[in-house]
N, C-alpha and C positions, 0 to 999 in steps of 0.2 A: 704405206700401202697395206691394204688388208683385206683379206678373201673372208666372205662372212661365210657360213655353214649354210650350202644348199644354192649359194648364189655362182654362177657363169662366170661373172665380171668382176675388177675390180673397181673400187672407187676412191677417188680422192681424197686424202685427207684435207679438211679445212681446218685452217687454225681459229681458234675462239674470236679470233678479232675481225675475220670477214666478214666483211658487209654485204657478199653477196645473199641473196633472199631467191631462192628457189620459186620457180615458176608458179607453183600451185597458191604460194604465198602473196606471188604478185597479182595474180588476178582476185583473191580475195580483195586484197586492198583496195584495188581499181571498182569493187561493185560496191563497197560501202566500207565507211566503219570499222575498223577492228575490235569488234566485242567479245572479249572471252568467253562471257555470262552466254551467249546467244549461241559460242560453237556447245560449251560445256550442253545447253538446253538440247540442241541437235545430237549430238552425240549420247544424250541420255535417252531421248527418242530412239535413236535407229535401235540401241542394244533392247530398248523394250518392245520395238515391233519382232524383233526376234525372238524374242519371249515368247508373245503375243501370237506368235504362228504355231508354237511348242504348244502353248497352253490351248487352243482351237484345237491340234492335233489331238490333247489329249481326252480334253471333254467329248470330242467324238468318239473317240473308241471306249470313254466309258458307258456314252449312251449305249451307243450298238451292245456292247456287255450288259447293261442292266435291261433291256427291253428284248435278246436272246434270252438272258435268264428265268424273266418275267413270262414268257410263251412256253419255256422247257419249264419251266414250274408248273403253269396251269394245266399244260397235257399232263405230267407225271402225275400232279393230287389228282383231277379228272379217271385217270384211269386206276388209282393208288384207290380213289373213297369209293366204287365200285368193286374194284376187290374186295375191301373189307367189308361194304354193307351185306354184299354176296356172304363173305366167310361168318359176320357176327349172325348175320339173321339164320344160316344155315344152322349153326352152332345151339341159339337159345331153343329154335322151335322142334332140334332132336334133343334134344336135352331135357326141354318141357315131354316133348309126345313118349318120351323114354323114360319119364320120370314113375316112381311108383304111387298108386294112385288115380294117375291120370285116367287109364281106361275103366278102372274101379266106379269114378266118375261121372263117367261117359253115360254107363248102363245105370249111372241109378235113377231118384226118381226128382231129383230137381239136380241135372248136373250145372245149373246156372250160380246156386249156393251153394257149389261143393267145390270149384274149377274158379271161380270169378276172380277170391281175396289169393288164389295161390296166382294165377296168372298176371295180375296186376303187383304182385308183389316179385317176381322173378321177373317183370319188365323193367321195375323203377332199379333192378340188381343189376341189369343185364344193360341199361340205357338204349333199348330198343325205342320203335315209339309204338308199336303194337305187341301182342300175344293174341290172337282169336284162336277158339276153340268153339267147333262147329261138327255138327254128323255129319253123315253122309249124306247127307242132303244138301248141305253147304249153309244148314240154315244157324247163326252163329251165338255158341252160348256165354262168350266172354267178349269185350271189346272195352278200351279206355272207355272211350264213351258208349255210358249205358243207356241210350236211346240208340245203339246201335245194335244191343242184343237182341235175336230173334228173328233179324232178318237176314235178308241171303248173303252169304257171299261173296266179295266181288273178286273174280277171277280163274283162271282156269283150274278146276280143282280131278279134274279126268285123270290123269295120270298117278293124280296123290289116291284116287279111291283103288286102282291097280296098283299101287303098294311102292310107286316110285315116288323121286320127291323131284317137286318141281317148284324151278326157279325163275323167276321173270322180271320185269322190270314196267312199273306201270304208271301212270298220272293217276290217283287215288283223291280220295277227298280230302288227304293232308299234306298232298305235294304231291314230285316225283319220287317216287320211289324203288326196292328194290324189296322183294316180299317173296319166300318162302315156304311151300305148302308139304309137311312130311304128314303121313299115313299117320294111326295111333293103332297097334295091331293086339287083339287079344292075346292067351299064350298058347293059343290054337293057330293062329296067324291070320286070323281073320282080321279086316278091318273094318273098327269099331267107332272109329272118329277122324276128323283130320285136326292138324295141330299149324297155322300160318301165325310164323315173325316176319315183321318188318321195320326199314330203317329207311328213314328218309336221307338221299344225297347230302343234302346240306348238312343235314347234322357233322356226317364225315367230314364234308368236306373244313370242315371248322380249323382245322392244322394250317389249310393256305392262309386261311386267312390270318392267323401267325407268324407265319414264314411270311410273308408279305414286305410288313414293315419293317421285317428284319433285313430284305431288300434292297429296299429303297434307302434305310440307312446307310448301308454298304457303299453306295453308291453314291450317298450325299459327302461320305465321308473318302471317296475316290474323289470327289470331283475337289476336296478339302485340300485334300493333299496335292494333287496335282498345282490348286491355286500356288500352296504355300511353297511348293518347290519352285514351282513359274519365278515366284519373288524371291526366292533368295537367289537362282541364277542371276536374274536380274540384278540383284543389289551385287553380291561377287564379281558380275562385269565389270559392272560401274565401279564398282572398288580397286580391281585388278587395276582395270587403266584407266582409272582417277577423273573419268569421264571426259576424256581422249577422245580424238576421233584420228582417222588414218593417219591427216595431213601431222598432225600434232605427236602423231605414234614417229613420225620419222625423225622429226626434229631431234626428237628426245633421243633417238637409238643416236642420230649423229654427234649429240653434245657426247652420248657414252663412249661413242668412236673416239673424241677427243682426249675424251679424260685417260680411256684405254692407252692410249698413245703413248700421253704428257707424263704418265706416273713414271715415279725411277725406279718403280720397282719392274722386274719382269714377269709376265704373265703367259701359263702355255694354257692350252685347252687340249687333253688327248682323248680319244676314244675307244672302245673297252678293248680294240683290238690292235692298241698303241700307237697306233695314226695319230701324228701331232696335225691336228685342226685348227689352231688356232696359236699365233706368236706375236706380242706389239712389239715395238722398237727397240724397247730396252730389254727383252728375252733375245731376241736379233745378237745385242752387242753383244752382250755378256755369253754366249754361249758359242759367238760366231757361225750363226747359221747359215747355210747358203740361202740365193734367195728362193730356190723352188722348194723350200722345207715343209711348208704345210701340205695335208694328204700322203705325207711319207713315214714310212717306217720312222720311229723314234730311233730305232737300234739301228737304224744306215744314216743319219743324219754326222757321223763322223764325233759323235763325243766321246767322252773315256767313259770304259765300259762299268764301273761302278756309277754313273751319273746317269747313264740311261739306262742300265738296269731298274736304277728307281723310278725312273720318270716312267717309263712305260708298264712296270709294276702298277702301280697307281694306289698302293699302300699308302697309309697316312701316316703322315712324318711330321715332323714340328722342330725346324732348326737344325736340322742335319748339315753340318758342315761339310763341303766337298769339294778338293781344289780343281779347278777348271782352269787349264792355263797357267796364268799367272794370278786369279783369284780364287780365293776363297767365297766361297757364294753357301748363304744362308738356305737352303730349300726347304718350306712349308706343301705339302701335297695334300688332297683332302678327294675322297670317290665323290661322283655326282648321284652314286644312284643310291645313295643312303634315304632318301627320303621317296624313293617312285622316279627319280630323274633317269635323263639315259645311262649308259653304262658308260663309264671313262674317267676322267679323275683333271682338277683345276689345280697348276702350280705355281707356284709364287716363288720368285729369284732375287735374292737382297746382296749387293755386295756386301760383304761383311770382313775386307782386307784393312782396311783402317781401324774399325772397330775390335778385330782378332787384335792384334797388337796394341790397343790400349787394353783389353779384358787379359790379353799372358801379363802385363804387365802387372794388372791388377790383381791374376792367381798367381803370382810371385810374390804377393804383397802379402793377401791369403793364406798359402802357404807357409810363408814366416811365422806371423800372428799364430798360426796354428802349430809349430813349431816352438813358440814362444810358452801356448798354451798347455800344450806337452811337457814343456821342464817346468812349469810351476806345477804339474802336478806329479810328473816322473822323479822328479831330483829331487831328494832330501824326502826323502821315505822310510828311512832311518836313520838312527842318530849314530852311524857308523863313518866314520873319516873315507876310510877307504872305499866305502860301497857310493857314497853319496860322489866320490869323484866320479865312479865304474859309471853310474848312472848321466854325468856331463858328458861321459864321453858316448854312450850307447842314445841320448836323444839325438846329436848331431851327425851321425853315422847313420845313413849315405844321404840325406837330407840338406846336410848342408857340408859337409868335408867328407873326403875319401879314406880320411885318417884322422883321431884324436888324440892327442895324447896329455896327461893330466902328471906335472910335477910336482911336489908338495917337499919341502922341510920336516925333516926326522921330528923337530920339536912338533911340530902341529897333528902328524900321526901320533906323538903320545901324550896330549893335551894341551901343551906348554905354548905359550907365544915364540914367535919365530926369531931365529938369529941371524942379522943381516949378513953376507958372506959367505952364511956357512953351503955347503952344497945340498943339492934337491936329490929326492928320490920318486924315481916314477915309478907310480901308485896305479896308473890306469892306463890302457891301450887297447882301442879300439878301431878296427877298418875295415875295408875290402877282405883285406889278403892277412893273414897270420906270416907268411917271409917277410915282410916289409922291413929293410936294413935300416930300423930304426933302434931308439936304445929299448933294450930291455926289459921288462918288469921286473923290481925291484933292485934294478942299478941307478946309482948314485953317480947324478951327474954336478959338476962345476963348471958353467958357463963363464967362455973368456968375454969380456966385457965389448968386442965390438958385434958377438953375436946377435942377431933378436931377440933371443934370452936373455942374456945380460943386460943388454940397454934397457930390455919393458923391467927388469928389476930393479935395475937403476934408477931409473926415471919415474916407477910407477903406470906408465901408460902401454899402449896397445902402440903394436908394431904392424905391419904388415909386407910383404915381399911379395909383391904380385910375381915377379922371376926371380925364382933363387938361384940360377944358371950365373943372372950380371948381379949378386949381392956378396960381393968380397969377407965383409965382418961375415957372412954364415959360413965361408968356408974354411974361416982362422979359427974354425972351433973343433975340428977333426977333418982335413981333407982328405982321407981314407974314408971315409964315412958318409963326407958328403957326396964324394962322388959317386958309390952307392947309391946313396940317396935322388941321386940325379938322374942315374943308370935307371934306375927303378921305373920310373917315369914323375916322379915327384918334380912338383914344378913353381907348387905356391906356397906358403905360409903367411897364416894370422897367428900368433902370440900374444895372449891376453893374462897381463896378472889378476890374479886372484885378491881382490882385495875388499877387505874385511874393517870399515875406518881406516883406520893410520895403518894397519897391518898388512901387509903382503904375506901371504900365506902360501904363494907358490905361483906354479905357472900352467895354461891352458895354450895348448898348440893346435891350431888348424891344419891341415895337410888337404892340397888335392893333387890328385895324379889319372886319374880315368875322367877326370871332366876337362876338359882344356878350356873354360874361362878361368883366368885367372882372379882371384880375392881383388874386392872392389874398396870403396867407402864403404859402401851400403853393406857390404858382406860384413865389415870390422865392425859398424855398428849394430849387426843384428848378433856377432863374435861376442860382443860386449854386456850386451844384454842376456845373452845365454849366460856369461859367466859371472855377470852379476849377482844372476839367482841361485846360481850354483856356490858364489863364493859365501853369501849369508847363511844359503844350507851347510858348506864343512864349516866354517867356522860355528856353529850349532854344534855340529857333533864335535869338534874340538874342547870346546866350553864340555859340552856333558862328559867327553872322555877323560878330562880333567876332572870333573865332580865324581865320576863314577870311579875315578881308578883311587883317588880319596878315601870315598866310602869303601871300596873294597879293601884298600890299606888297614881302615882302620876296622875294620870286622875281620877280617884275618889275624888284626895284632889283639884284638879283645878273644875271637877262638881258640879254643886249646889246642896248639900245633902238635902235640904228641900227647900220648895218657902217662899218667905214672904208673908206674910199677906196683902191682898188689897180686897176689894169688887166688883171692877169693874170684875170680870171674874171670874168662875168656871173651874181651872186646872186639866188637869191628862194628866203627859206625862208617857215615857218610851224610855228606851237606851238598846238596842242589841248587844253586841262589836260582832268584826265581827272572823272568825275563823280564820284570822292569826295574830290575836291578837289585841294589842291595837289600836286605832284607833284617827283621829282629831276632828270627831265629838261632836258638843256641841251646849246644848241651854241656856236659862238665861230668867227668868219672871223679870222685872224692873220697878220698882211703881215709877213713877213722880208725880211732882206737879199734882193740879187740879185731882184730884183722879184718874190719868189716868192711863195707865199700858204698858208697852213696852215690846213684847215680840219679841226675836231674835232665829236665830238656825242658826249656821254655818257648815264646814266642811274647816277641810286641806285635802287635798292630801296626803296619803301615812298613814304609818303603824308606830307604836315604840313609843319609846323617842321622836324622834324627830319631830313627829305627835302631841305627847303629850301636848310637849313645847310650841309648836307654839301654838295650839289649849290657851292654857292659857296665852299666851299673848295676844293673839286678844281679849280673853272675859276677860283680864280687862281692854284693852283699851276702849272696849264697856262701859262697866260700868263709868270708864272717861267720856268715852266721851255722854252716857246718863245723867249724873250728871249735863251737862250743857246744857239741854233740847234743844238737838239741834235735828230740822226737822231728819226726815229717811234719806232722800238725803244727807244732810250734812254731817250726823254722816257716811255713808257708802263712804263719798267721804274722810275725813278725816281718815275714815281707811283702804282705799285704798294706802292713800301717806303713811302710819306708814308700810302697809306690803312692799311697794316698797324701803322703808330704811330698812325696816328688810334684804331681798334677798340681797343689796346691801352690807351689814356690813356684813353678810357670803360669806366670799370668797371661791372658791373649796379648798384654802388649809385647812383651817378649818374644811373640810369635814360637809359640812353645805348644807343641799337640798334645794333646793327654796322653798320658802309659794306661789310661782305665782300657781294659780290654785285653790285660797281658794275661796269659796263661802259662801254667805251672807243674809240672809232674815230679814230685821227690819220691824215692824209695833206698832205702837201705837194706842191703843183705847182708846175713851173718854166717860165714862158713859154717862156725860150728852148731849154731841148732839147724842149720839150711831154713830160716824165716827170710822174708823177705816182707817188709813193711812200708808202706804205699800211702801216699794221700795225692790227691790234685785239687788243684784253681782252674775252674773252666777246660780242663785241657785233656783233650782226645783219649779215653781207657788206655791201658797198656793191654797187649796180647801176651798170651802166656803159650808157648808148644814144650807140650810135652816129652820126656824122651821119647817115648812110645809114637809121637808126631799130631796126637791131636792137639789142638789149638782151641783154648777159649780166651774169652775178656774178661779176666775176673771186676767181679763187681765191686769196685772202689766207690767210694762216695763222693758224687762230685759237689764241688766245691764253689762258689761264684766265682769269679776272674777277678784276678788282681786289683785292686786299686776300689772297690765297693767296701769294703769295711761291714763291721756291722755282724756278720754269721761267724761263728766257730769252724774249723773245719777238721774231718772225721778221717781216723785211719784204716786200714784193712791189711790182714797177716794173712801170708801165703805163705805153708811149709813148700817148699820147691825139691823137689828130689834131686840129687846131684843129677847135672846132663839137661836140664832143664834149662829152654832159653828163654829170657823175658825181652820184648821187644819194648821199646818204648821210642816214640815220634808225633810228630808238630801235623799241623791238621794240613798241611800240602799234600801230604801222602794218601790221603783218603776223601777231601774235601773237593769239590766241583764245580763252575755255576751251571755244566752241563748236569748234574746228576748229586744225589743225596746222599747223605753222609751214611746211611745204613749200607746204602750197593755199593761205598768204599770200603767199607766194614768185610764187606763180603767179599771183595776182590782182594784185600790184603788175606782174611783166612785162607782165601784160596791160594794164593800166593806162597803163603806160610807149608799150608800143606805141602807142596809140590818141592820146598825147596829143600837143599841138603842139611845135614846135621853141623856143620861149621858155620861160625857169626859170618863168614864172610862169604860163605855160599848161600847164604838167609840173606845179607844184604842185595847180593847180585840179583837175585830171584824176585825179592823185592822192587829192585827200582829198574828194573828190564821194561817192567809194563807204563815205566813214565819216560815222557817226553825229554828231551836233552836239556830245556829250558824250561822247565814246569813256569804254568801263573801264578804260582808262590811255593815262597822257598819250604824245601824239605831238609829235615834235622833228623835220622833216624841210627840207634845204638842198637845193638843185638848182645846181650851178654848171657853169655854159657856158664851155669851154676857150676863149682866147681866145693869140693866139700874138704873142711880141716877135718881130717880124722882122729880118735879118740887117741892113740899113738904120740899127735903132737898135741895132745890137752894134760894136764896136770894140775888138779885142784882138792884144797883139803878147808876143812871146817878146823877156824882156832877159839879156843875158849879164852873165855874174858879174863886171861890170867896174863900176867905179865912173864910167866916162867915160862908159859908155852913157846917164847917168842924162838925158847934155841930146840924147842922139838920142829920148830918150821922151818928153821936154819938145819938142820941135821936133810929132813924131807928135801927138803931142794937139792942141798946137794948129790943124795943120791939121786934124784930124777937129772941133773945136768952129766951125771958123771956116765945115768944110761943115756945121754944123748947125745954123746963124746965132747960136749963144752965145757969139759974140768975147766981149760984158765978163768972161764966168766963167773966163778965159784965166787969170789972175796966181792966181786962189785955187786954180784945178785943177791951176797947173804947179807949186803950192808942196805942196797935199797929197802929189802923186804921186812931188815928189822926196826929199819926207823918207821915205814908205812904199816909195820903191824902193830908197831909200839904207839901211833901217833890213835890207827883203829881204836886198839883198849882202851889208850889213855883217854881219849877225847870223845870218841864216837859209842855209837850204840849196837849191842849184840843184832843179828849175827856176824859176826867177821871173818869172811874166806878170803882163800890169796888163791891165784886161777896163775899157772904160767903157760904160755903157747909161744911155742916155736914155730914160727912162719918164717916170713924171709927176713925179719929179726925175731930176736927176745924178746917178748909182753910179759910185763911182771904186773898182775893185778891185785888190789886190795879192798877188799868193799867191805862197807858197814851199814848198817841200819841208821845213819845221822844224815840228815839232808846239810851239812854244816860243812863249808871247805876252807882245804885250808890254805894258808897265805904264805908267798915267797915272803922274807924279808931282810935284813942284813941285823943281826942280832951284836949286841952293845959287847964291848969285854968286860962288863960287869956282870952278865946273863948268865945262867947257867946250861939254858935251851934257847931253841929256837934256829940251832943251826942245821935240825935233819934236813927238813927239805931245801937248804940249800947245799949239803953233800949230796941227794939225789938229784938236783936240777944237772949239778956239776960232772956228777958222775953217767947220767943217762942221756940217750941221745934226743930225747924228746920225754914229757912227762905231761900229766895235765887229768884232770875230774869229768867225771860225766854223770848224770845225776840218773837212775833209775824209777820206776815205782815202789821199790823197798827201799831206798836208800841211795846213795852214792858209790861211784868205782874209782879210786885214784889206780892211775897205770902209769908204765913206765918201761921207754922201748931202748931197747942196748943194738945195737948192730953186733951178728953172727962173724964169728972168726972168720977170714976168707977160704978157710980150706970147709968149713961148714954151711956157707952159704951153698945150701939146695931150696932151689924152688918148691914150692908145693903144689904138685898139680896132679889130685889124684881121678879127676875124673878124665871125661873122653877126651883124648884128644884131638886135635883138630883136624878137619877133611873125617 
């Protein structure tokens, strides 16, 4: 049953299949025929005689409008071109009788050719259709037509000869008209003439006759429009109801009754004042409505008050779920007066309790996937063991377990493959609650074998204990703990190993305790999946913590773990690796003869082993090749040609990178001049701070980079005053790919300036403004000039004589005996006679001996011969040839350096122990 809107009664539903045919239907059929063609013709008739009465209605009332229009138009110009003939003729004929001249005119002695060409020419101005001018007689001396002049005339001219002006309206010989008669007065006041304009009606009237068809168009184009609206109502009807007529309108509303009925969806109709009007059978069921619900309050019809809130809101909704009862019902709402309709709003009711539990079923499914989607991109985001665990456990927390926990083998946190047996350590923990009486982080547990632990170890596979309350083996693994664990509310476990190929790398525990479904299948296989991705990601960082802890092995065993011992400089460096790891970066402090001190800092190109490597063959070819006191220039030209045979002897199949690209900083400092002597390959100036603390770059000449061959490279001498720091460092400390090497430049000066007068409060101050992990490694040394003073120097000029050799012997010993190392007397007068005797005999003038006391004896001998000389084990037939090997024997080190004058043989003795004093006369440190 169903109340339609506006109707008394109800009516019947009929089902689609009745054969009953309504009375109106029956008597058609009983007169004839049933022709569709013939009602459609009828029904397209009746909607057009309705038309048809519209369209008569309206062409009447445009008549009557345009034929009222056409009579208020005629009187208004009628009475409008009398005004104006009145106003124009008034106008020309005082205008003429006013004009100057005119009465000049008048009195003279032909006013007919004096008046004639002006008054005809101020008519054809003026569009009048006369000017006459006439005496006072009325007899007239101007007229258009000049068979008119001379005679009288016509009209009353009495009142214009007393000096008024008169106006009339007459039938003339050129129409009706409307004529003008003003006086023409001497400047006595007398009158001397009269002066009559006139203007024919019709000529005025000439505007109706414009305005006319303007009219009548008006109105043709009323009666246009009228047709053309007639016809589109017309066609609209027909359109609306498809050229329907009553009998046929009804049919139609009752198939709609049916359909309304039959659908399974539910249908209300409210209006704008919440009145449910309208509910078919299946809004009935689903909502349980009573049966007098229509025309009632929506909000008294007994629903839950979130359901009729909306419905009688009348808001538009799209799928709003709301349970009713025992269903979930879809509700779609939509207002009706969005487009001009009434006010109120059409809603639609879908059960959607079957379909809800296939679609939770399927955002369960969703959510997984999406879960899934999450650790392939959350887990393994660095190549850290331990983080990459942290990260399995922080996807699955509270997602999918209430608790994770990640155990891992000691071997596989420090790279190594795992040892079957040995105990786990947990690495990771993550859940709800932080008390959770679970194990600890970084406690090391041993699972008894009939635990879940043990067995998925065992076994390799995933375990699961949907109730750990009834699983025995989990409670043979700590019953103090478990029970905790029980107490706590903990109630399920998945255990998934971790596995990497053949490898077991540890174990992945599920925990829930706040959810009470217990772990399923489907829970273990999505458990399984999670830790699949996870187990490839540590095993990654296993493998690289094993390459990296290699390379860092082996670049720690190639850097110099402590400096030697020299007095010429006050050291403090520092090494940064850089965060993609190992790097080529390296320096090396190197003490040469003459107390001097060599220090270098290099860089390979690139990252690894193979960074590593190289870096440690270049520094000890350095050491080589400082061994043999050779210039900066040399030494960096000679290991330029060692890296250009390196790149050569790695071919690409070797899988060998090039060393081209390495750079190189050598400099030597000499206590006693305080020089400091510089060359670079490619590689970043040194800074120079002053004691005083200003800071500059001195200008070195830079060099190509390693491994190019081909150029020379050039030195530069720096006097340094004692207290003087030289910095020298690898292009990490100043180099960017956010910013340019010059605003490094200037961030190190500035750094420099600020910092303290100690290598080690220059270093801190230094590397404060870098990151903890720089993007490449920094290699930086600070060394504090520190000066031999004249006190511990002692040198004399000896002549080419062989007698002089015991006036040098006498000389030494008094300088040893002021410098209280009388016992070193007999070994320093035997070194210095064989080397002064070897000078004369063999070498070339000039020849001095230089002694310095550092933190050993230097016993020097120089000559003018570039010629050295040779250890060798001399015959017992020889008579020479054993001095230098009494000083090899007797010294603790000895060996040549070649100069730009000549050559310096030295030779170093270690100080008595009661004599070793350091030498450090400058600042010192802090």
């Amino acid at each position: 049953m169903v109340r339609l809107p506006g109707q008394s009664r109800t009516r019947p539903f009929r089902p689609p299949g009745d054969t009953h045919t309504p009375p109106v239907s029956r008597v058609q059929d009983e007169a004839g025929p049933h022709r569709p063609g013939g009602r459609r013709l009828r029904s397209a008739l009746g909607a057009r005689s309705v038309a048809a009465q519209v369209f008569v209605l309206q062409v009447v009332i445009v008549l009557l409008l345009v034929v009222s229009a056409v009579v208020a138009q005629v009187l208004q110009v009628r009475h409008d071109s009398n005004v104006e003939a009145r106003s124009r003729s008034l106008s020309v004929a005082k205008a003429f009788a006013n004009a100057p001249g005119t009465a000049d005119g008048l009195r003279g002695p032909d006013p007919t050719d004096a008046l004639q060409p002006e008054a005809e020419a101020a008519r054809k101005a003026t569009g009048v259709d006369f000017i006459v001018v006439m005496n006072t007689d009325g007899i007239r001396y101007t007229h258009p037509r000049t068979d008119r002049i001379g005679k009288r005339f016509v009209g009353n001219i009495g009142p214009a000869l007393a000096g008024r002006t008169v106006i009339e309206e007459i039938d003339g010989t050129i129409g009706r008209l409307v004529q003008v008669v003003v006086p023409v007065k001497a400047p006595d006041g007398t009158v001397v003439g009269l002066v009559s304009s006139g203007i024919t009606t019709e000529h005025v009237g000439v505007l109706a006759d414009q305005q006319l068809p303007l009219l009548l168009g008006s109105a043709a184009a009323a009666l246009t429009l009228a047709t053309a609206g007639t016809a589109l109502v017309s066609r609209r009807l027909l359109r609306q109801t498809r050229g329907l007529g009553p009998h046929e309108m009804t049919r139609m509303y009752e198939h709609h009754d049916a359909v309304l009925h039959a659908v399974r969806e539910g249908v209300l109709i409210v209006s704008g004042d919440g009145r449910l009007l309208l509910a078919n059978d299946e809004a009935q069921r689903l909502l349980g409505l009573p049966p007098d619900a229509e025309r009632r309050p929506v909000l008294e019809l007994g629903l839950d008050a979130d359901t009729a809130a909306l419905i009688a809101s009348g808001r538009a909704v799209t799928d709003e779920v709301h349970l009713v009862k025992d269903r979930l019902l879809a509700i779609n709402q939509r207002p009706t007066d969005l487009r001009g309709g009434p006010p109120g709003s059409v809603t639609t009711l879908r059960d959607s309790t079957e379909l809800r539990a296939l679609s939770g079923r399927a955002e369960t499914a969703r959510e997984r996937l999406d879960m899934l989607y999450d650790a392939g991109v959350g887990i393994g985001t660095s190549l850290d063991v331990t983080r990459t665990a942290e990260e399995l456990a922080e996807v699955a927390v509270p997602r999918f377990a209430d608790f994770v926990t990640v155990d891992l083998y000691d071997a596989v946190l420090g790279g190594e493959e795992p040892q079957p047996g040995a105990a786990l350590r947990r690495v990771a923990c993550n859940g709800l609650d932080k008390d959770v009486p679970l194990y600890r982080m970084g406690e090391r547990i041993r699972f008894v074998s009939s635990a879940p632990q043990g067995r998925s170890l065992a076994t390799g596979r995933s375990v699961v204990e949907p109730v750990l309350s009834e699983a025995p083996g989990w409670h043979a693994q700590d019953a103090q703990r478990t029970a905790q664990v029980l107490e706590y509310g903990i109630h399920s476990l998945v255990t998934v190993p971790l596995r990497a190929g053949t490898l077991v790398l540890g174990l992945a525990n599920f925990w829930r305790a706040q959810r009470p479904e217990p772990f399923d299948r489907e829970d273990l296989a999505l458990a399984e999946e999670l830790v699949a991705r996870a187990a490839v990601a540590i095993d990654n960082a296993r493998r690289y913590t094993r390459e990296h802890s290699m390379a860092v092995t082996l670049q720690r065993s190639l850097l110099p773990r402590s400096l030697p011992e020299q007095s010429a400089l006050e050291i403090a460096y520092r090494y940064l690796p850089a965060q993609a790891g190992v790097g080529g970066d390296w320096f090396d402090v190197l003490p040469l003869s003459g107390a001097r001190v060599a220090l270098v800092v290099g860089d390979v190109v690139g990252h690894g082993l193979h960074a590593a490597a190289t870096m440690g063959r270049l520094r000890t070819a350095v050491h080589n090749f400082a061994a043999l006191d050779l210039p900066p220039d040399e030494l960096l030209g000679l290991l330029d040609e060692l890296v250009g045979r390196i790149d050569q002897d790695e071919t690409p199949a070797d899988h060998g990178a090039a060393v081209t690209g390495a750079t190189c900083l050598y400099a030597i400092y000499d206590p006693v001049s305080r020089r400091c002597t510089l060359a670079r390959a490619g590689h970043p100036p040194a800074a120079l701070v002053r004691p005083d603390g200003t800071v500059e770059f001195p200008d070195v000449p830079a060099g190509p980079p390693l491994g190019l061959g081909g150029l020379p490279f050039e030195t530069a001498d720096l006097d340094l005053p004692e207290g003087s720091r030289l910095v020298l460092y690898t292009d990490g400390l100043v180099e960017d790919r956010r910013r340019d090497i010059d605003v490094g430049l200037e961030l190190l000066r500035t750094a420099l300036e600020r910092a303290g007068d100690s290598p080690e409060d220059t270093c801190r101050a230094v590397l404060d403004r870098l990151p903890a992990r720089p993007n490449d490694d920094v290699a930086l040394i600070v060394a504090r000039t520190r000066a031999l003073g004249p006190d511990r120097v002692a040198d004399w000029r000896v002549p080419s004589d062989p007698a002089a050799v015991s006036e040098v012997r006498a000389a030494v010993t008094r300088q040893l005996a002021a410098w209280g190392i009388e016992e070193m007397t007999f070994t320093t007068e035997l070194i210095l006679s064989e080397l002064v005797t070897n000078a004369i005999r063999y070498g070339r003038a000039p020849v001095g001996v230089r002694l310095l006391r550092d933190r050993s004896l230097l016993c020097e001998v120089s000559d003018g011969s570039t010629t050295s000389p040779h250890l060798r084990y001399a015959a017992s037939t020889d008579e020479g040839g054993r001095g230098l090997f009494l000083v090899a024997r007797i010294a603790d080190r000895w060996g040549t350096r070649y100069t730009p004058s000549g050559k310096v043989i030295w030779a170093e003795q270690s100080l008595p122990a009661r004599a070793e004093t350091p030498v450090s006369r400058g600042p010192g440190p802090g």
